[in-house]
N, C-alpha and C positions, 0 to 999 in steps of 0.2 A: 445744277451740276450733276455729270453724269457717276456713277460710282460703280469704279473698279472692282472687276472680280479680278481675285488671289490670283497670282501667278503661281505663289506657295503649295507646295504639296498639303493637301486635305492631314492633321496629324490627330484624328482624336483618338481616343482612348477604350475600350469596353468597358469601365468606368463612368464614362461621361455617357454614350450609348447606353449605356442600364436606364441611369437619369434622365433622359432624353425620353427613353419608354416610358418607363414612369409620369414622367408630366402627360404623355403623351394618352398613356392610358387612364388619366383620370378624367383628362377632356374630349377623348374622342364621340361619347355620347353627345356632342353639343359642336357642329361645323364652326358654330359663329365663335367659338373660344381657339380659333386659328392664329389668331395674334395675341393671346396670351400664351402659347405654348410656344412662339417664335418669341416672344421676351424671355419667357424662361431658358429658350435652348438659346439664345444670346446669352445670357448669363453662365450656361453652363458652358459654350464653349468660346463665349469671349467675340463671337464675329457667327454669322450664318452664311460658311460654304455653301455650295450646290450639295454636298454629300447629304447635310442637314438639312436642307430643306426637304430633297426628295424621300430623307427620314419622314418628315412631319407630314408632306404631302399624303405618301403613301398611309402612318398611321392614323391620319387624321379626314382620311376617306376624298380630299379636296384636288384640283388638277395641281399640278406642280405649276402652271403659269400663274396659279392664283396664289402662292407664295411666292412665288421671286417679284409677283409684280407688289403685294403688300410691303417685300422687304426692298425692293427697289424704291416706291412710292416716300415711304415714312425714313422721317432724317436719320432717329434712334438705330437702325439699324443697319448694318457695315456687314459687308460682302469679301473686306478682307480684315486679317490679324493685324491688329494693333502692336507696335513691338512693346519691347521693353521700355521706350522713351519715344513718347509719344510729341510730336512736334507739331502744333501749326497755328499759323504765323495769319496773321490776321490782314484780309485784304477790304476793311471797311475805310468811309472816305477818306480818314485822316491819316491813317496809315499807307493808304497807297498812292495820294499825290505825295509824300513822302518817304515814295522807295519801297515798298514791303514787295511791289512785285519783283523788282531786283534784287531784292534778298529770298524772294521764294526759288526765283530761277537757279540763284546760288547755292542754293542745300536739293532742287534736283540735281544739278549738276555734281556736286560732292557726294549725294549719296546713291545717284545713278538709279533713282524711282522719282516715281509723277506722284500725284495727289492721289491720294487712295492706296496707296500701294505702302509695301511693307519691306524691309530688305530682305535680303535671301538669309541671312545669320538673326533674322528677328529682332533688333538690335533696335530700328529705327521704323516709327512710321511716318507720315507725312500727312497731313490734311490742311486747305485751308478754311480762314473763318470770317466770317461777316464783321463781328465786333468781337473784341475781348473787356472793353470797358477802361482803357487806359489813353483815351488818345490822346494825351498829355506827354506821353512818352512815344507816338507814334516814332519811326514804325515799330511794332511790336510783335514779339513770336513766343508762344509758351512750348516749356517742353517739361510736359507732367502739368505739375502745379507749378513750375519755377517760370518768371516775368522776365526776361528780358525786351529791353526798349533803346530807343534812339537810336537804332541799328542803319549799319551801312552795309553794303556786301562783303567785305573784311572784313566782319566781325564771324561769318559763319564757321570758319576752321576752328577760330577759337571754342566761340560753344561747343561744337562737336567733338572739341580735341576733350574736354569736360565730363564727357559720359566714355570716354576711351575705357570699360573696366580692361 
């Protein structure tokens, strides 16, 4: 699957940029600690924009293709922000000879982004997934840590209407 870069405006902080230096500054002595400083600036800002990488590139002496291709490469790491409810709906075998792809088309459609993507209010992200481990309840979609199963395409307004803060 290909992974989405942020439509989202870049928002970090000179905070999170201090931190960033920092990790930055303890591994730059060592090129091959290039993906532990992209684990750490995941951590620190939740997803690796272009902003942070060309952070890390630049202080960590590497071409900038050789970070977006590490963080495009490996699964761990997301190119966009995750919202505050994080959704996605599992498209392994049992789940989607019974429907999860019609319910994934159902929650782009309702929340007007693709897989990867993030809404514009931060609200909602969307991913899908291989297995979640429930195919007893196919089809199934998590949002967070919560399980819903046995889903039809009417069932997504409801969920959604659930995380309404």
């Amino acid at each position: 699957m290909v992974k989405k870069i942020s439509k989202l405006p870049f928002k970090g902080t000179p905070e999170q940029e201090e931190q960033l230096k920092a990790v930055i500054a303890e591994n730059c002595h060592d090129k091959s600690n290039v993906m532990v400083v992209m684990q750490k600036a995941q951590d620190i800002y939740g997803y690796l924009p272009i902003e942070v990488q060309l952070m890390i590139a630049e202080g960590m002496g590497v071409p900038l293709e050789k970070v977006y291709g590490v963080s495009t490469f490996y699964a761990q790491f997301a190119l966009s922000p995750k919202g505050k409810y994080n959704i996605s709906v599992c498209l392994g075998t049992a789940c989607y000879v019974k429907g999860s792809g019609k319910v994934l088309d159902k929650l782009k459609e309702e929340l007007g982004i693709d897989v990867g993507e993030c809404t514009n209010d931060e609200k909602f992200s969307l991913e899908a997934c291989r297995c979640v481990g429930a195919c007893g309840l196919a089809p199934v979609l998590t949002v967070n840590e919560e399980v819903y199963g046995r889903l039809v395409e009417g069932d997504v307004k409801g969920i959604l209407a659930k995380y309404a803060d």
